[in-house]
Backbone as a ProteinNet text record, in pm:
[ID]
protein_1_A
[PRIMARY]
XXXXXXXXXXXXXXXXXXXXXXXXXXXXXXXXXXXXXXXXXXXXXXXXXXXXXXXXXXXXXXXXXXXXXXXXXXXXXXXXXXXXXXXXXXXXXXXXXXXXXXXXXXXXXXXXXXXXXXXXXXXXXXXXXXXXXXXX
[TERTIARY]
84.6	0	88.4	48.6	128.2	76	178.7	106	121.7	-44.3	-32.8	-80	-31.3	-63.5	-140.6	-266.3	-355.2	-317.9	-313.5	-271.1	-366.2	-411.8	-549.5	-521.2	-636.8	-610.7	-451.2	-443.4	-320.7	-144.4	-169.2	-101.3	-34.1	-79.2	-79.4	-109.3	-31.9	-100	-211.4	-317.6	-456.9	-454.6	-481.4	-474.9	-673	-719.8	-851.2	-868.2	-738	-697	-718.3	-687.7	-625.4	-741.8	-732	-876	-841.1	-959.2	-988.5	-1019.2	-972.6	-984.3	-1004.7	-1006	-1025.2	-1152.2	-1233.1	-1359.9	-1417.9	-1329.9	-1389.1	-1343.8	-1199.5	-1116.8	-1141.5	-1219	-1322.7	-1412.9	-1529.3	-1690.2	-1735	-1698.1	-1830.9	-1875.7	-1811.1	-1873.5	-1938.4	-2047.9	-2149.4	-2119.8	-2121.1	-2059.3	-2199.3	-2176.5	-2222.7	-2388.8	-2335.5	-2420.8	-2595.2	-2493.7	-2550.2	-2688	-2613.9	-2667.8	-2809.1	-2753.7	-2876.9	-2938.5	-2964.5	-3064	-3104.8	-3055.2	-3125	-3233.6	-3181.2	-3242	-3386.4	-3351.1	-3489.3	-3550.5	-3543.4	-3627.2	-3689.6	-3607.5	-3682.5	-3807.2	-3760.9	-3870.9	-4008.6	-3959.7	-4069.2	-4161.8	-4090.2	-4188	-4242.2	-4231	-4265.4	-4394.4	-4361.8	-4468	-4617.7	-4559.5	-4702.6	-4803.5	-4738.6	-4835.4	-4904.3	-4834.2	-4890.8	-5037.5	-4956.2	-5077.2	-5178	-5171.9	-5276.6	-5411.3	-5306.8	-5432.4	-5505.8	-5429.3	-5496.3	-5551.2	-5541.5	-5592.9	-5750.9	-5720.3	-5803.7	-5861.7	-5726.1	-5744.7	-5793.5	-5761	-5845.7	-5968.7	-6057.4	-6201.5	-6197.7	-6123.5	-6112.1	-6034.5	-6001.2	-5940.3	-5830.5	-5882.5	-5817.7	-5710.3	-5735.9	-5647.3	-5532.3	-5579	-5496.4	-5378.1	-5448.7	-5369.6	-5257.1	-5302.4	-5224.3	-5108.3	-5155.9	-5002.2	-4941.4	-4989.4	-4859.3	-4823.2	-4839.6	-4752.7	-4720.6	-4667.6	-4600.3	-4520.4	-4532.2	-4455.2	-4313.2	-4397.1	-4293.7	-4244.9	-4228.9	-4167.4	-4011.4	-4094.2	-4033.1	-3909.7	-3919.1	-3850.8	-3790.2	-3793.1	-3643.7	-3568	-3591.2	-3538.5	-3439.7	-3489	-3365.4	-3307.9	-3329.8	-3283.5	-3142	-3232.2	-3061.5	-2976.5	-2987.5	-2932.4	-2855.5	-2901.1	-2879.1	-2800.5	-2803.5	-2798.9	-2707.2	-2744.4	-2685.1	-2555.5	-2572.8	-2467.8	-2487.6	-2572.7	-2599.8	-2603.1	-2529.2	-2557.1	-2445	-2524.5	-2435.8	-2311.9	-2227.6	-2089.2	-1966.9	-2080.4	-2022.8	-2012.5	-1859	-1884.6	-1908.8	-1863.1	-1874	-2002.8	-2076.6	-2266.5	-2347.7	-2232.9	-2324.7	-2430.7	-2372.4	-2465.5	-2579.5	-2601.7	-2721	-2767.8	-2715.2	-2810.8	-2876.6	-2794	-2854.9	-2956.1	-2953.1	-3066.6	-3185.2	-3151.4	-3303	-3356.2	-3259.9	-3321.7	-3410.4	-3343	-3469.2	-3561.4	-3539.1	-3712.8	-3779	-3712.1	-3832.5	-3898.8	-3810.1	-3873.4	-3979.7	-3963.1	-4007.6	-4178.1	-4147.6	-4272.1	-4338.3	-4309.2	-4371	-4423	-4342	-4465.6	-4560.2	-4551	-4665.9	-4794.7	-4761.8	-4859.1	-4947.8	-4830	-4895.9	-4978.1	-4945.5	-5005.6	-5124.9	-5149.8	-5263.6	-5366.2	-5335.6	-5399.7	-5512.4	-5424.7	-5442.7	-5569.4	-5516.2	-5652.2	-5757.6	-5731.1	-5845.3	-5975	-5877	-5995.1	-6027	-5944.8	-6042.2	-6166.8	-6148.4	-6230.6	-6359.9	-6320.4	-6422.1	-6481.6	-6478.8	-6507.6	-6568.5	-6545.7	-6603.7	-6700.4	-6788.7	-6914.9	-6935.1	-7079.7	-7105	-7117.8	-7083.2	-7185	-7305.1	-7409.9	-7532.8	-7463.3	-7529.1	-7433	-7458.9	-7614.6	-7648.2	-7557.3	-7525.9	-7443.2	-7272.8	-7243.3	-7139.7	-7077.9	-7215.3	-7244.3	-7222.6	-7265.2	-7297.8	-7172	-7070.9	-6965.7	-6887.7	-6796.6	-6712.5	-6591.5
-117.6	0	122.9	225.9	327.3	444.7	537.7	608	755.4	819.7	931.1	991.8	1101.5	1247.3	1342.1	1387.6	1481.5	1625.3	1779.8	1863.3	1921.4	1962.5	2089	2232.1	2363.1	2462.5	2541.3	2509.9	2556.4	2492.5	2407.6	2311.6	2200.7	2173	2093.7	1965.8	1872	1739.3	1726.9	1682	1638.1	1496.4	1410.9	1287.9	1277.2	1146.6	1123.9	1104.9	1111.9	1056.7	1188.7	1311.1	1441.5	1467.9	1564.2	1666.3	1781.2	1825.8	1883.9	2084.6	2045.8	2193.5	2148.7	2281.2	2258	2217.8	2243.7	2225.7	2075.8	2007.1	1835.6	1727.3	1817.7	1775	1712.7	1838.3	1782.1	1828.1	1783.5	1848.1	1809.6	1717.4	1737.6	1601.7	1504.9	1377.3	1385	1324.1	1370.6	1195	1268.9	1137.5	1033.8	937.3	822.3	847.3	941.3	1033.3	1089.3	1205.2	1318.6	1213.7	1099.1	984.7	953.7	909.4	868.6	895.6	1048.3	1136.9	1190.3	1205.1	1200.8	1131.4	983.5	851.7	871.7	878.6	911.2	930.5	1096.9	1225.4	1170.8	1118.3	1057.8	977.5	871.4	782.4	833.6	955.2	989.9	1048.9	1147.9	1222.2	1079.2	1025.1	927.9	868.5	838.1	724	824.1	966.8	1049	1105.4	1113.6	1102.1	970	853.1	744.7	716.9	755.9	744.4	823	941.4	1046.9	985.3	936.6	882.7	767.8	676.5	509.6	513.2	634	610.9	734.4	804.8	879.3	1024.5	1035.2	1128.2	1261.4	1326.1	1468.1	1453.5	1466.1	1479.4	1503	1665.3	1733.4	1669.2	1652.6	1600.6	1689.4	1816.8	1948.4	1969	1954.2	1991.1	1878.1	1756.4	1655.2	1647.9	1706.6	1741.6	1850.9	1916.9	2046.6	2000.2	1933.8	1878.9	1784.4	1690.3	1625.2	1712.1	1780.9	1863.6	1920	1974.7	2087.4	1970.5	1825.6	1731.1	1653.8	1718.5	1654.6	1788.4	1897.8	1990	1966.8	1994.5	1936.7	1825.8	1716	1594	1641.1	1715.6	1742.6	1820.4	1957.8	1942.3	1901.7	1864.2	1697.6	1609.8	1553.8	1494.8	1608.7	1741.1	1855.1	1847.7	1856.8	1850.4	1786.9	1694.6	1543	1418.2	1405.5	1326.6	1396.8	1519.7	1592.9	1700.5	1712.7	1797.9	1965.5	1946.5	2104.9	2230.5	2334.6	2436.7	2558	2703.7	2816	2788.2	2709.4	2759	2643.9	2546.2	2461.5	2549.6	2537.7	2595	2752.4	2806.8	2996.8	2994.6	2943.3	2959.6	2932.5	2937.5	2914	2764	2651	2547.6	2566.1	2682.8	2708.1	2779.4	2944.6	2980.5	2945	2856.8	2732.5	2678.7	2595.3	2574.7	2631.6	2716.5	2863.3	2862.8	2936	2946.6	2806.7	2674.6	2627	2573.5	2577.6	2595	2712.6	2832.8	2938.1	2891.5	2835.4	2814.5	2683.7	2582.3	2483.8	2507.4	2617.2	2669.3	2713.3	2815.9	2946.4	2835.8	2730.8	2629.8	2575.5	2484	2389	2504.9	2650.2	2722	2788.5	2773.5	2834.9	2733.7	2603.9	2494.4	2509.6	2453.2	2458	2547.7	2703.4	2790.4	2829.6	2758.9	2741.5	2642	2516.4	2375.6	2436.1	2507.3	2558.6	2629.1	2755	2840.8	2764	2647.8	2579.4	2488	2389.7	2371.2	2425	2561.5	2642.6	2712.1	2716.1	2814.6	2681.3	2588.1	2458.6	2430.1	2466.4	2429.8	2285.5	2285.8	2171.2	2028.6	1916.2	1838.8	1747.5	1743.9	1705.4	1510.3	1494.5	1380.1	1248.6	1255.6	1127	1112.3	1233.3	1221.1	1179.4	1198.2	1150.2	1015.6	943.2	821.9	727.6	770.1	738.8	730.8	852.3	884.3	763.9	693	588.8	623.9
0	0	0	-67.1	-72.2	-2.8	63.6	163.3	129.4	86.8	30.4	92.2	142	189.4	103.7	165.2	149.3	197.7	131.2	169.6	189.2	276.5	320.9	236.2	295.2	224.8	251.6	370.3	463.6	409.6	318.1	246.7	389.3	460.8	597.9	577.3	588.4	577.2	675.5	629	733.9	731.5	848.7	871.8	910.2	959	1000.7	1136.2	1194.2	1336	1422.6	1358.8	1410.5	1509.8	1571.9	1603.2	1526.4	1492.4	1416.8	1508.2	1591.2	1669.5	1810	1916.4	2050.2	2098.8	1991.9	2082.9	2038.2	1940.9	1929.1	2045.3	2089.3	2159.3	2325.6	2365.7	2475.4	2529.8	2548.5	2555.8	2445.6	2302.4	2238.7	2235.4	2303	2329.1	2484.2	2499.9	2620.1	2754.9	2809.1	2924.8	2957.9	3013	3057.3	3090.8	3255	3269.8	3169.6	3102.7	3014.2	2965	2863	2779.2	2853.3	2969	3046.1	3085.1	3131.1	3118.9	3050	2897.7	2781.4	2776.6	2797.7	2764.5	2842	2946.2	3122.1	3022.2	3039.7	2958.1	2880.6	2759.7	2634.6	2642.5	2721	2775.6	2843.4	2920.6	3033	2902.7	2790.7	2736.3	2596.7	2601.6	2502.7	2615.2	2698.2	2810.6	2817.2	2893.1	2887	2793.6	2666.9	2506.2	2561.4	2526.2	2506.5	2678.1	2766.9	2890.4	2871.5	2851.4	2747.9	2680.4	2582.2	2433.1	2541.8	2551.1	2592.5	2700.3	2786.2	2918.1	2889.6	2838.7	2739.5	2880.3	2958.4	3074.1	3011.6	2898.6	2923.6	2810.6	2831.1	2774.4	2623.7	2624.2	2538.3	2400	2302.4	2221.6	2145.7	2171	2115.8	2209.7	2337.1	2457.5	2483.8	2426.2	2417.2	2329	2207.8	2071.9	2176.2	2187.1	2260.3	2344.6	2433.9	2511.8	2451.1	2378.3	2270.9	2216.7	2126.4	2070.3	2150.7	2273.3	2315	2419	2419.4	2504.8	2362.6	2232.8	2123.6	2109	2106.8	2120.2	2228.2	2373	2468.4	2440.6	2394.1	2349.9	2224.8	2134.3	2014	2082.8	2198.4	2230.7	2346.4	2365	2439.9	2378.2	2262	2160.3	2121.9	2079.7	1987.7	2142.1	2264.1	2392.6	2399	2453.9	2499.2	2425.8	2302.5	2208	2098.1	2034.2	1912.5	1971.1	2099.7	2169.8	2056.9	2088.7	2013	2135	2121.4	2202.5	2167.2	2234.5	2179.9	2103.1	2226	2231.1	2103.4	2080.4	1961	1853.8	1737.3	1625.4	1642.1	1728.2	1774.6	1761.5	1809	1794.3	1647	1520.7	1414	1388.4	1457.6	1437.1	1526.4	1633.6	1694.7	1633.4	1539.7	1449.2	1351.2	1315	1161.3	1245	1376.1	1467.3	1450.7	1512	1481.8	1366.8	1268.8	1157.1	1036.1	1093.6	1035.8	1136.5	1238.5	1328.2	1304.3	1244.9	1252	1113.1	999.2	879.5	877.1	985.6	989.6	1071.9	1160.5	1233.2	1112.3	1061.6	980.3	891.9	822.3	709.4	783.5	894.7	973	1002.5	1048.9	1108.2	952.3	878.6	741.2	673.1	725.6	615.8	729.6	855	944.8	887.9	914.7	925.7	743.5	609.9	502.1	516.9	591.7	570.7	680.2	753.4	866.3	810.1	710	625	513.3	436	363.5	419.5	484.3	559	564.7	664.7	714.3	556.8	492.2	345.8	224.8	290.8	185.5	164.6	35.3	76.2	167.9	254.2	275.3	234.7	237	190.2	273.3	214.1	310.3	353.2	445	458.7	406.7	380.8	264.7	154.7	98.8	-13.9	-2.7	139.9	185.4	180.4	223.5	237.6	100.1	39.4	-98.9	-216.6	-158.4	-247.6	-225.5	-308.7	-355.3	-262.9
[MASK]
++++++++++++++++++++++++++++++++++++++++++++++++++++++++++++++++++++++++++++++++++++++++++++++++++++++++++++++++++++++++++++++++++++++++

């Protein structure tokens, strides 16, 4: 096998072994610990959706909708936390603004698509429901 050297922009040989800067070096792998309270978390917010629906504790169905979503909210992030080691100080803060910026883009479509099927919906003509019945 012949052993060839790769030169970076810096004309520096780069190896796969290296670190790649101070901050891969230590803190961005999450300890034993960290993992396992990820893990808890994860579990706890996965168990109370599910006790929710099957146990069928709040009446409301709208209000139900409401705290899953704001318990799967809750749980990504702990997942970007916990799991993805995402925060300010990784990367001088840019992988947290890339963060932001596609949750704000990811909000702004879901609330835009909702709020779109809401007024169709509401603006549709009726149909009587015999004819409902009837349709294929």
């Amino acid at each position: 096998m012949s052993d060839v050297v790769e030169h970076g922009l810096a004309g520096r040989p780069q190896g796969h072994g290296e670190a790649h800067g101070p901050h891969d070096a230590h803190g961005s792998q999450g300890t034993f610990r960290s993992y396992m309270t990820g893990f808890v978390l994860s579990v706890i917010l996965t168990a109370i959706p599910f006790w929710l629906v099957m146990g069928n504790v709040l009446d409301d169905t709208r209000t139900t909708g409401i705290v899953i979503m704001a318990l799967a909210a809750v749980q990504i992030v702990v997942h970007m936390i916990y799991f993805l080691h995402m925060n300010t100080k990784s990367e001088g803060g840019w992988t947290f603004l890339a963060l932001l910026f596609t949750l704000i883009l990811v909000v702004v479509t879901l609330v835009g698509s909702i709020w779109v099927m809401y007024h169709l919906d509401q603006n549709m003509m009726q149909m009587p429901p015999h004819e409902a019945v009837q349709k294929p």
